[in-house]
NUTORLO-404161 format. One record per atom (N, C-alpha, C): atom name; x, y, z. Coordinates in Angstrom, 2 decimals, always signed. Example, Ala and Ser with C-alpha at 12.3 -4.5 7.8 and 13.67 -1.06 7.14 Angstrom:
BEGIN
<r atom="N" x="+13.19" y="-5.69" z="+7.80"/>
<r atom="CA" x="+12.30" y="-4.50" z="+7.80"/>
<r atom="C" x="+13.20" y="-3.30" z="+7.80"/>
<r atom="N" x="+12.85" y="-2.25" z="+7.08"/>
<r atom="CA" x="+13.67" y="-1.06" z="+7.14"/>
<r atom="C" x="+12.90" y="+0.03" z="+7.87"/>
***
This chain:
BEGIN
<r atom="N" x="-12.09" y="+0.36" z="+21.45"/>
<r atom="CA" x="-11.65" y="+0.01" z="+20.12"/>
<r atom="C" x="-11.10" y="-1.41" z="+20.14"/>
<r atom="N" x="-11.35" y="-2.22" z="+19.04"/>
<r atom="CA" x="-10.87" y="-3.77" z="+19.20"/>
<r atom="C" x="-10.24" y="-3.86" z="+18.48"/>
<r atom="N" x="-8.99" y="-3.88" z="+18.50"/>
<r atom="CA" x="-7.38" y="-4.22" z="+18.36"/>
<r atom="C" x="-6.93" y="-5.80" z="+17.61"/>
<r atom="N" x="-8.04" y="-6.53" z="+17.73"/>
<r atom="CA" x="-8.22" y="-7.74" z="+17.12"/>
<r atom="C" x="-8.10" y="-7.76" z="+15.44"/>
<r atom="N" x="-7.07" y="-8.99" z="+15.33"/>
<r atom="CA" x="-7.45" y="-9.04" z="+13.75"/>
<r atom="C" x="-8.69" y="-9.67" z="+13.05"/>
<r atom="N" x="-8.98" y="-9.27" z="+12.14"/>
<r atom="CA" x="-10.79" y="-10.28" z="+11.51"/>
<r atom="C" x="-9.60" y="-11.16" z="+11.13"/>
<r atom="N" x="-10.79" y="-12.23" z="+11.09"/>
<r atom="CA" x="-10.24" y="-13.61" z="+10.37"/>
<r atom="C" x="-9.71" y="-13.27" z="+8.86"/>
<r atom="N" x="-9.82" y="-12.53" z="+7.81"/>
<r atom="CA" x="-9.71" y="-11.67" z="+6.60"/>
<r atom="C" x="-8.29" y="-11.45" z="+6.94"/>
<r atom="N" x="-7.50" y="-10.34" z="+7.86"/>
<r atom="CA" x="-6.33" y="-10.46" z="+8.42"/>
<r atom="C" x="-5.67" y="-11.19" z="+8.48"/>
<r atom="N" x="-5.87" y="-12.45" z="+9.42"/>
<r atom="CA" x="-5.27" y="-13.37" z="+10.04"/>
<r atom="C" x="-5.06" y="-14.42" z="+8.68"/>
<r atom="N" x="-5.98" y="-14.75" z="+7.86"/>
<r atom="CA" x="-5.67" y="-15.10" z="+6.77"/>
<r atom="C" x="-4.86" y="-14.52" z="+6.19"/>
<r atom="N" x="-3.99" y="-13.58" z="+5.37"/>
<r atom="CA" x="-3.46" y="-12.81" z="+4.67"/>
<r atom="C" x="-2.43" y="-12.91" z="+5.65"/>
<r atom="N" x="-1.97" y="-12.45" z="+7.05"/>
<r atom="CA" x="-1.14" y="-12.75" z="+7.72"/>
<r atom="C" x="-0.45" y="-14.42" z="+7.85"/>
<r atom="N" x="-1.52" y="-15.19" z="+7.62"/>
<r atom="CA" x="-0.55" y="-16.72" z="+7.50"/>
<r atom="C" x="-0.36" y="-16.87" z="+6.20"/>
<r atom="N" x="-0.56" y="-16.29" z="+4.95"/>
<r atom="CA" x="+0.00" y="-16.37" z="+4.02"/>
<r atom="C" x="+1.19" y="-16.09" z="+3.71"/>
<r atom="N" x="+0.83" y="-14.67" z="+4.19"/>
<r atom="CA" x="+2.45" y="-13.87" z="+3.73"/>
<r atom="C" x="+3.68" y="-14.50" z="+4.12"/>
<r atom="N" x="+3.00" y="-14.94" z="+6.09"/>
<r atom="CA" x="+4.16" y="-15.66" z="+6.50"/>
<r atom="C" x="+4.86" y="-16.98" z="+6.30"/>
<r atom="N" x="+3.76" y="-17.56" z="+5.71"/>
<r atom="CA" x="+4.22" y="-19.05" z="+5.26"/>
<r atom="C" x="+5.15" y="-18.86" z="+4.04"/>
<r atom="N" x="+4.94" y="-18.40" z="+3.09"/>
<r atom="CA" x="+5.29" y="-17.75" z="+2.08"/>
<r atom="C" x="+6.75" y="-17.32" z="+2.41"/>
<r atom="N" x="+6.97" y="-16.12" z="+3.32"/>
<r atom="CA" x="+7.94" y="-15.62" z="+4.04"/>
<r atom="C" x="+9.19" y="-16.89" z="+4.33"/>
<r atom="N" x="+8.47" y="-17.25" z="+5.09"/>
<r atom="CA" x="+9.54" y="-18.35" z="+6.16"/>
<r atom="C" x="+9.72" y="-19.74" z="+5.13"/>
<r atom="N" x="+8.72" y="-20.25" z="+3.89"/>
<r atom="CA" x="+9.38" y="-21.54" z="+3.28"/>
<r atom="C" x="+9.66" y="-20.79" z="+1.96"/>
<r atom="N" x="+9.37" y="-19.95" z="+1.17"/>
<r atom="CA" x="+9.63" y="-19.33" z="-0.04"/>
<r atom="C" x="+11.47" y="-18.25" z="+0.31"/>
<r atom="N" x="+11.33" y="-16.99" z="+0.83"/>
<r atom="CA" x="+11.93" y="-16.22" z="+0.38"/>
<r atom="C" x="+13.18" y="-16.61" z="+1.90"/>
<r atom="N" x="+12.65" y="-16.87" z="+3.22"/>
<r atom="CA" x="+13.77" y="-16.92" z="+4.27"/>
<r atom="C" x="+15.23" y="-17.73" z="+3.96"/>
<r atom="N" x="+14.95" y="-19.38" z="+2.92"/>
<r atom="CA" x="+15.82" y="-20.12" z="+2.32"/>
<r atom="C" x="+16.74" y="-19.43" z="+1.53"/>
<r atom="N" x="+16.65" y="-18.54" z="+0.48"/>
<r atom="CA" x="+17.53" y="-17.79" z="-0.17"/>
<r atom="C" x="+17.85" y="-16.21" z="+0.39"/>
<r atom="N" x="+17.10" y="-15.85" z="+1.82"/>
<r atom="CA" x="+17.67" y="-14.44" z="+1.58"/>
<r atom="C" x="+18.96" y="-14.13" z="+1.61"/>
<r atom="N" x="+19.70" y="-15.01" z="+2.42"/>
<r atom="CA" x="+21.24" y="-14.95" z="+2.40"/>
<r atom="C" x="+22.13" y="-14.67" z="+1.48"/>
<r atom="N" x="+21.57" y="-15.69" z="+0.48"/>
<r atom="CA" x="+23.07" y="-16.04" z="-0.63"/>
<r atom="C" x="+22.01" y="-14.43" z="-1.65"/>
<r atom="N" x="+20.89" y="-14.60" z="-1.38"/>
<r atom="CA" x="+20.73" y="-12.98" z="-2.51"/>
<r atom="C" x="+21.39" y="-11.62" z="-1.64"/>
<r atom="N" x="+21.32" y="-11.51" z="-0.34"/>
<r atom="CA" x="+22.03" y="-10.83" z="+0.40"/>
<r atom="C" x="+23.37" y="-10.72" z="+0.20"/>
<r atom="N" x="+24.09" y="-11.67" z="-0.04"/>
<r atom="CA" x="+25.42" y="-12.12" z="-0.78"/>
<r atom="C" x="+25.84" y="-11.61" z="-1.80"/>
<r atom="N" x="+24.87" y="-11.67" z="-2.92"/>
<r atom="CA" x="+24.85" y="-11.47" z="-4.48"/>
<r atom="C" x="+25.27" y="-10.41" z="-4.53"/>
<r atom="N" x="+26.77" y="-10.14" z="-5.45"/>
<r atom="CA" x="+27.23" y="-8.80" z="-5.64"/>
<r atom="C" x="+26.78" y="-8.49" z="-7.44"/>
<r atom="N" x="+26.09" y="-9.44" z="-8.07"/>
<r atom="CA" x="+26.09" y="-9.03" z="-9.50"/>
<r atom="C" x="+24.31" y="-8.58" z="-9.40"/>
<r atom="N" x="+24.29" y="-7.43" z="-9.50"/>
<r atom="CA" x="+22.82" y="-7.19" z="-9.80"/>
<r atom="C" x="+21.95" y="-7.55" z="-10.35"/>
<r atom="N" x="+22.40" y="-8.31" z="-11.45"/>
<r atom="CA" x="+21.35" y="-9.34" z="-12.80"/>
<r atom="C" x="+20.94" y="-10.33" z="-11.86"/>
<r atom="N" x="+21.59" y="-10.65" z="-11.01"/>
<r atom="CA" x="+21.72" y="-11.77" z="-10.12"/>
<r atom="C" x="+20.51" y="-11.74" z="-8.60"/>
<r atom="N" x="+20.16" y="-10.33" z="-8.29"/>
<r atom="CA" x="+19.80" y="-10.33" z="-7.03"/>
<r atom="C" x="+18.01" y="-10.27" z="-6.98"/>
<r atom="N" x="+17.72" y="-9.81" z="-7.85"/>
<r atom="CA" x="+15.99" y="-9.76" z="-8.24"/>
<r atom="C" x="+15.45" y="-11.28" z="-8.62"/>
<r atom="N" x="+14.96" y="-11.62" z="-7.55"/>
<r atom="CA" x="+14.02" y="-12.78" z="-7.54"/>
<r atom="C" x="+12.83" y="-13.04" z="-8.40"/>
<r atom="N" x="+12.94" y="-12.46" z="-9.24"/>
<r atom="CA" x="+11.64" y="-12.50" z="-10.15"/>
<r atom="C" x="+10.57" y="-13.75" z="-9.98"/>
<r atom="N" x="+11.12" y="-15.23" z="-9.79"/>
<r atom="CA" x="+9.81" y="-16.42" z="-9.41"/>
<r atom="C" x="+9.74" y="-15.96" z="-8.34"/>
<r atom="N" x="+10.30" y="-15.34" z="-7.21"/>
<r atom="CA" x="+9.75" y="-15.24" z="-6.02"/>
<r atom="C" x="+8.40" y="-14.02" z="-6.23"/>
<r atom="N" x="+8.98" y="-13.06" z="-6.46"/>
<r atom="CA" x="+7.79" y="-11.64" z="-7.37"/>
<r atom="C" x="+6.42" y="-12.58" z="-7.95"/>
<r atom="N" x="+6.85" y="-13.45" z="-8.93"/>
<r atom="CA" x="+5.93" y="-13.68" z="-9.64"/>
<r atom="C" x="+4.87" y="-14.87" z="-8.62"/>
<r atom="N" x="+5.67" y="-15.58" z="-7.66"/>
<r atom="CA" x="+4.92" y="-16.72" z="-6.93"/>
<r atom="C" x="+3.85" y="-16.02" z="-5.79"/>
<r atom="N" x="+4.39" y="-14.56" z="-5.50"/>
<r atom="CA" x="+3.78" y="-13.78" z="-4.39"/>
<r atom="C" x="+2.72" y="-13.24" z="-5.15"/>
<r atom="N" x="+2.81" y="-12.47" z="-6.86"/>
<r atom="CA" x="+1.58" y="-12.24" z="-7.09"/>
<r atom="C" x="+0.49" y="-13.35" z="-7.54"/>
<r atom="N" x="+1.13" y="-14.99" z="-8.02"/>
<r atom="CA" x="+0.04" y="-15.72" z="-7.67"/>
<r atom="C" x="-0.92" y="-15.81" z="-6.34"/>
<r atom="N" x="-0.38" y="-15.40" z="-5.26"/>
<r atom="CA" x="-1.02" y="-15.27" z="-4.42"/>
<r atom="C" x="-1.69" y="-14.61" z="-3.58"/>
<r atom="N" x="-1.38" y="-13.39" z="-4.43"/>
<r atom="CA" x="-2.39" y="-12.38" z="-4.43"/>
<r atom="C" x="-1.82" y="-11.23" z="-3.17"/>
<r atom="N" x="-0.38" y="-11.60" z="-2.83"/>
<r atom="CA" x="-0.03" y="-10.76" z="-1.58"/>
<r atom="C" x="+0.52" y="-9.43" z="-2.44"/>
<r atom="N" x="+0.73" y="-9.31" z="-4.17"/>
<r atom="CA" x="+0.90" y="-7.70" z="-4.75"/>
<r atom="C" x="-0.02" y="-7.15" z="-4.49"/>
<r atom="N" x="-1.09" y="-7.48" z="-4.69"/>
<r atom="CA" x="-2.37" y="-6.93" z="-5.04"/>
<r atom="C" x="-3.67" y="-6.90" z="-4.20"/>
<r atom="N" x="-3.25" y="-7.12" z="-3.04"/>
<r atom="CA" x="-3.61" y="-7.21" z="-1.69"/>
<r atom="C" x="-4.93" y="-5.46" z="-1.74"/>
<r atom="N" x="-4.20" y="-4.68" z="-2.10"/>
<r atom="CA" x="-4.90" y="-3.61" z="-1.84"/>
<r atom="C" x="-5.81" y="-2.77" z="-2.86"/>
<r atom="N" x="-5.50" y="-3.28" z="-3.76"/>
<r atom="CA" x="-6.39" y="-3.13" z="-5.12"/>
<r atom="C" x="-7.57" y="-3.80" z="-5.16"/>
<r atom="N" x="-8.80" y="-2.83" z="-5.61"/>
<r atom="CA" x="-10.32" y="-3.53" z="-5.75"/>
<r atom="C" x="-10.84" y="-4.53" z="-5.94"/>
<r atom="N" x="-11.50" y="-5.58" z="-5.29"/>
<r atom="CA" x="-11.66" y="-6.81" z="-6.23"/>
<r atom="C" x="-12.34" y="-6.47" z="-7.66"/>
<r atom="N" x="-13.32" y="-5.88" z="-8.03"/>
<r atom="CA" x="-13.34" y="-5.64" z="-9.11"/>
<r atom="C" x="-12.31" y="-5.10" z="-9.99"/>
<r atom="N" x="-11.03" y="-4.67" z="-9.90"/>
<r atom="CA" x="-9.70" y="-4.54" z="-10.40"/>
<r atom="C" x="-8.72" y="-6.14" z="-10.34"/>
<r atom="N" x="-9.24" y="-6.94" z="-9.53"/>
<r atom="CA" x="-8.28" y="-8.15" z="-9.49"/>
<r atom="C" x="-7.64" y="-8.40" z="-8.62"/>
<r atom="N" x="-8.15" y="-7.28" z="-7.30"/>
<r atom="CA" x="-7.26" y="-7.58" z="-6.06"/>
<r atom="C" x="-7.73" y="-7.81" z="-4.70"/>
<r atom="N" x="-7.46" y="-8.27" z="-3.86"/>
<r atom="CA" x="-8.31" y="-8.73" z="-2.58"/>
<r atom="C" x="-9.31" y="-7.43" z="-2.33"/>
<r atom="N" x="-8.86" y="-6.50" z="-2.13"/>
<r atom="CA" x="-10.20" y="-5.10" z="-1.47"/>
<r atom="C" x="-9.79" y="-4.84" z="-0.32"/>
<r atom="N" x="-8.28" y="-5.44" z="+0.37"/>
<r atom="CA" x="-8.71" y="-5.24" z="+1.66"/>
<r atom="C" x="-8.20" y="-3.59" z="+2.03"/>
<r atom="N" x="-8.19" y="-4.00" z="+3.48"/>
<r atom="CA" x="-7.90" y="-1.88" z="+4.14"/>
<r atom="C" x="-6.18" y="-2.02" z="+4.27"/>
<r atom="N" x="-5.93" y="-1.04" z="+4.39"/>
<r atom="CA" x="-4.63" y="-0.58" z="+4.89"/>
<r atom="C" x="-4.02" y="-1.03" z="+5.88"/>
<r atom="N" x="-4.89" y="-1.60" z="+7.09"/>
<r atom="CA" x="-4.01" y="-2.09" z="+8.06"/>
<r atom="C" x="-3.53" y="-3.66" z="+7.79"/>
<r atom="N" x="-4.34" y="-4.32" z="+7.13"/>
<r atom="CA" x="-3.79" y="-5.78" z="+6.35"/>
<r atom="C" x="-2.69" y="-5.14" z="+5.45"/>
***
């Protein structure tokens, strides 16, 4: 069995993480912080991740979403 990621993977994996580490790693703190709840839901972050298609990762492309499998 080959344990390898497809390039399909590995793509979607440097997204998320780029994404990860310059988008959401800068603020997780002070939202970690946040004691007012109105306050702690990132909504541009939500909304910048489904520009990029990492919500919808698993939904059909004919539905609007990558197609991929479960292990991505």
């Amino acid at each position: 069995m080959d344990f390898n990621l497809s390039e399909e993977q590995l793509h979607w994996q440097q997204v998320a993480r780029k994404f990860a580490y310059e988008r959401i790693r800068p603020r997780a703190r002070d939202l970690d912080r946040e004691t007012d709840p109105a306050k702690t839901f990132p909504a541009d972050l939500v909304r910048e991740a489904s520009r990029l298609g990492l919500r919808t990762l698993k939904l059909p492309k004919a539905d609007g979403g990558a197609g991929v499998d479960c292990l991505t």
